[in-house]
PADORO-905091 format. One record per residue (C-alpha): residue in one letter; x, y, z. Coordinates in steps of 0.1 Angstrom, whole numbers, plus 5000, padded with zeros to 4 digits. Layout:
N
AXYZ ...
//
This chain:
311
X795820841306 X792520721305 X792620381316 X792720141345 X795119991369 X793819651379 X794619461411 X794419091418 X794318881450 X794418531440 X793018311470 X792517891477 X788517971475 X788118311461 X789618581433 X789218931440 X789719171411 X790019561419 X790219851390 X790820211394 X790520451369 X792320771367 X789820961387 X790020701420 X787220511414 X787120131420 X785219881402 X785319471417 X784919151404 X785018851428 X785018471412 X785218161418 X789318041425 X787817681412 X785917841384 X789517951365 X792217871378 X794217551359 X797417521375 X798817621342 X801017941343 X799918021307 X796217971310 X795718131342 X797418411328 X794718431300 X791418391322 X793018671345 X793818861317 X790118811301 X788718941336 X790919231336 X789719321300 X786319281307 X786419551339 X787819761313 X785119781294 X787119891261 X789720141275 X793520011280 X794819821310 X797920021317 X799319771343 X798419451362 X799319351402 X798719021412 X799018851446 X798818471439 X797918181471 X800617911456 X803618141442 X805618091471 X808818181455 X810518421429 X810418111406 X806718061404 X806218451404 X808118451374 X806518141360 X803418341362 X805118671353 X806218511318 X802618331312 X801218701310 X803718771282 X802718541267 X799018621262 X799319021268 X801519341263 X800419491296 X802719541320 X802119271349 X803919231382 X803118881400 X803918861443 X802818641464 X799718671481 X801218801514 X803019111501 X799619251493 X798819291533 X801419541540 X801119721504 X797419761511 X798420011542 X801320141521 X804319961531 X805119821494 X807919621512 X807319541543 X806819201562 X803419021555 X802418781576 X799118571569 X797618391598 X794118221579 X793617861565 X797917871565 X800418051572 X803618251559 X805518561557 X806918711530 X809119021526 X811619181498 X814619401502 X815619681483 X817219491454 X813919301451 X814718991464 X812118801478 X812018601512 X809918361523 X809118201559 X806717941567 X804017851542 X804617461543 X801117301549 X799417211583 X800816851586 X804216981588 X804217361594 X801417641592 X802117721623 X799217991642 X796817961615 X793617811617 X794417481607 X797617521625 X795917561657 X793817291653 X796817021653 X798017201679 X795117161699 X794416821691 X798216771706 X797716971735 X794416801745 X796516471741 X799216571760 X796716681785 X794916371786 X797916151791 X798516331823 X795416231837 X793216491824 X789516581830 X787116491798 X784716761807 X787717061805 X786217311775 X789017281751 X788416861750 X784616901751 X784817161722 X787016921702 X785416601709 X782316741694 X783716931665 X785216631653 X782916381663 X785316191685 X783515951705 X787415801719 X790316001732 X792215761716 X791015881677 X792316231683 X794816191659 X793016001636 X790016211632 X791816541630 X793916321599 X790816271582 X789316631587 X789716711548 X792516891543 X793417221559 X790117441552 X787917171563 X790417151598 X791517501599 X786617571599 X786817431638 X789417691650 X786317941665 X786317641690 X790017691708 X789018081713 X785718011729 X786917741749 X790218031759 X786818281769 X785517971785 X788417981809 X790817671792 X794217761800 X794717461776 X793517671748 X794818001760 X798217791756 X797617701720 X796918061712 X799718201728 X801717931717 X800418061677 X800818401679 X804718321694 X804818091665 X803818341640 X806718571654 X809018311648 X808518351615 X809618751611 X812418651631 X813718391602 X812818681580 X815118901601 X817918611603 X817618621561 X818518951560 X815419111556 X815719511556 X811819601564 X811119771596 X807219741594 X805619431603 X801719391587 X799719091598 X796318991584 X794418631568 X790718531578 X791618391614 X794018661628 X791618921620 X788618741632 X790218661666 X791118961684 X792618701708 X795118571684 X795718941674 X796519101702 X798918831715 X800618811681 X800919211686 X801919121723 X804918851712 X806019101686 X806819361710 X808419141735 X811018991709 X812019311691 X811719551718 X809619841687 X812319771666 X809819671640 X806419841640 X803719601642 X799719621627 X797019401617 X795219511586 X791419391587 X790719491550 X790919341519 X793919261503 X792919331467 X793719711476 X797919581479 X797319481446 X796219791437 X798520011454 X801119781438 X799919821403 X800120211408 X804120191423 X804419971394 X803020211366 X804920491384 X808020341380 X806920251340 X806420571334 X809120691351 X812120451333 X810320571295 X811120931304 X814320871313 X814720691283 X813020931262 X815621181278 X818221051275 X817720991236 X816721351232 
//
């Protein structure tokens, strides 16, 4: 057939858009998140649609994959699912945003885990049931991502301080000045105010230099992350997830070898290998894509067997 499969990876800041053709080769398109994106299933569907159908340059979109920030539940996939028919006869499968992180090395359904602005981990069982961990915003959860550790920094430096701490330890001297704190007691207040979790989760960089810097404080917070991001496979696990393959990735665990490698550390040590464990550095479009293909393959598939059947 002589069209494309398109992948999406819908992010808070960014949308990247991958197309393969039936000879491998990949086109991309990266917007804007703000530029598009309404918050209306319908209308999102449309301008994703339009993009898709402008990569293809006049030949058919056989199917669409798309990885969505925000549809953090088999509801809102199928919110978004149903906006597509709505505007479109191609074929569309909607996930959330984590499952593209272990379908972009091939595990279709394994555990994805995303440790960047937030955190979560998502995973479906055979029967296609989704399962969600984490994933409830910094001031209350989001534990081991960027914004995550930030909180968690801000309290260990209180904690710290209360005890009779010294002002000129790395981790407090990183923070004070990364949040303009000019009094230990505005710690809470200023990390409130930050702007939201992007804005917060920017300062991370600061907790693994002061770590290099020789703060056990911060060596604490990242350890304390990484144990935290485990914690969420485990829930997974306690749910009744059937994966055995474990795929971490998001902008601050693949930036921070630190955070990685104790994440890979923790992993180990709670499940003994039971559950293979990798950090994928890529980008997650290519889940999307790989996705999209599992999802044409099955198309195609179910239309022979219907076309056999009828014979």
């Amino acid at each position: 057939m002589n069209g494309i499969t398109v992948g999406i990876d819908i992010g808070g800041t960014k949308t990247h858009l991958r197309a393969y053709d039936a000879d491998g080769h990949a086109e991309d398109l990266v917007v804007p998140s703000a530029d598009w994106r309404r918050r209306d299933w319908v209308e999102d569907a449309r301008a994703l649609t339009a993009f898709a159908e402008r990569m293809a340059d006049g030949r058919p979109v056989l199917t669409i994959a798309v990885g969505a920030h925000g549809c953090d539940n088999q509801a809102e996939c199928d919110a978004l699912e149903a906006g597509f028919r709505a505007v479109t006869a191609i074929p569309v499968k909607v996930v959330n945003d984590a499952e593209l992180i272990p379908a972009s090395i091939g595990q279709i359904n394994g555990i994805g885990v995303v440790a960047g602005t937030g955190s979560i981990a998502v995973t479906r069982n055979a029967d296609g049931r989704m399962l969600v961990a984490g994933g409830w915003g910094w001031v209350i959860g989001d534990e081991g991502s960027a914004a995550g550790l930030m909180r968690e920094a801000g309290r260990a430096v209180s904690l710290y301080l209360d005890c009779g701490g010294a002002l000129d330890e790395p981790l407090v001297k990183a923070l004070f000045t990364a949040l303009d704190i000019d009094n230990p007691a505005r710690i809470g207040s200023q990390i409130a105010s930050a702007g939201g979790a992007a804005a917060l989760g920017a300062h991370a960089p600061i907790i693994f230099a002061a770590a290099s810097a020789g703060s056990t404080i911060a060596q604490t917070v990242i350890a304390e992350g990484a144990g935290a991001l485990v914690d969420l496979v485990a829930r997974l696990k306690q749910l009744g997830a059937e994966a055995t393959a474990v795929v971490a990735g998001g902008g601050v665990i693949v930036a921070q070898p630190a955070l990685a490698q104790a994440f890979v550390e923790a992993m180990n040590a709670r499940f003994n290998g039971a559950l293979s464990v990798a950090i994928y550095p890529g980008p997650p479009v290519e889940g999307a894509c790989n996705i999209a293909k599992a999802f044409l393959a099955a198309q195609t598939a179910e239309i022979s067997g219907s076309l056999g059947r009828t014979a």
